[in-house]
C-alpha positions, 0 to 999 in steps of 0.5 A: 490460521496455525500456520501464520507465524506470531502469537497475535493474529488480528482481523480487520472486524477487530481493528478499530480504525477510521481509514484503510490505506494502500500506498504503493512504493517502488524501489523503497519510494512511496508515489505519494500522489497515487496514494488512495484509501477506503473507509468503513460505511455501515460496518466494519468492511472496506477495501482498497483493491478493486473497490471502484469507491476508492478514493485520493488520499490527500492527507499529506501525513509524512509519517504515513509514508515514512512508515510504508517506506521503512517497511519496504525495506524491512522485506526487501520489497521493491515493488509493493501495495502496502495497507495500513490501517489508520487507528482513531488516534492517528497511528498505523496498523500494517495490514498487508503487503500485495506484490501483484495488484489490479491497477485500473481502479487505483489510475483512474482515482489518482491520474498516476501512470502507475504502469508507467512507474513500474515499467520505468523501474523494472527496466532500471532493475534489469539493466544493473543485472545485465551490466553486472554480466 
């Protein structure tokens, strides 16, 4: 935990919040339709990635994906997983940004072709470089 720059690390036993969200943005762009989430059951535990009790995001809220596409672009990152916490008031936390996640789970509960998205972007991304060349 030295190593982890900033005077406050929180962990996810301290964060008071009702639902974990994980939205994945490609290219600055939230897919709002595969947007998924996770709550607390009998304790403070939830997760997001390969959890086959995830559940479609339905919430609508655009400053939820307003927030996870000003962090996008805070890190320059292209494409991500990106988890925030919602607190009982309605705000966000960040939790993490995951740059490599398992999909399987996140298909099946949203119908999104993820892959799809990706691969679609990825090869956009590839052609800019090779037309500079």
């Amino acid at each position: 935990m030295e190593s982890v720059p900033g005077d406050d690390i929180l962990a996810q036993e301290f964060i008071d919040f009702e639902i974990l969200i994980r939205v994945i943005v490609i290219g600055f762009n939230s897919i709002k339709d595969a947007t998924i989430y996770d709550m607390p059951d009998k304790d403070w535990k939830c997760s997001v990635c390969l959890n086959p009790g995830i559940k479609k995001y339905t919430g609508g809220n655009t400053a939820l994906f307003e927030i996870e596409e000003k962090t996008a672009r805070f890190f320059n990152a292209k494409v991500n997983f990106i988890d925030f916490f919602q607190d009982r008031k309605g705000g966000f936390i960040l939790n993490e940004i995951n740059t490599a996640c398992n999909l399987f789970f996140h298909e099946q509960v949203s119908g999104v072709k993820i892959n799809e998205i990706i691969g679609d972007f990825l090869i956009k991304e590839a052609e800019k470089i090779i037309k500079k060349r």
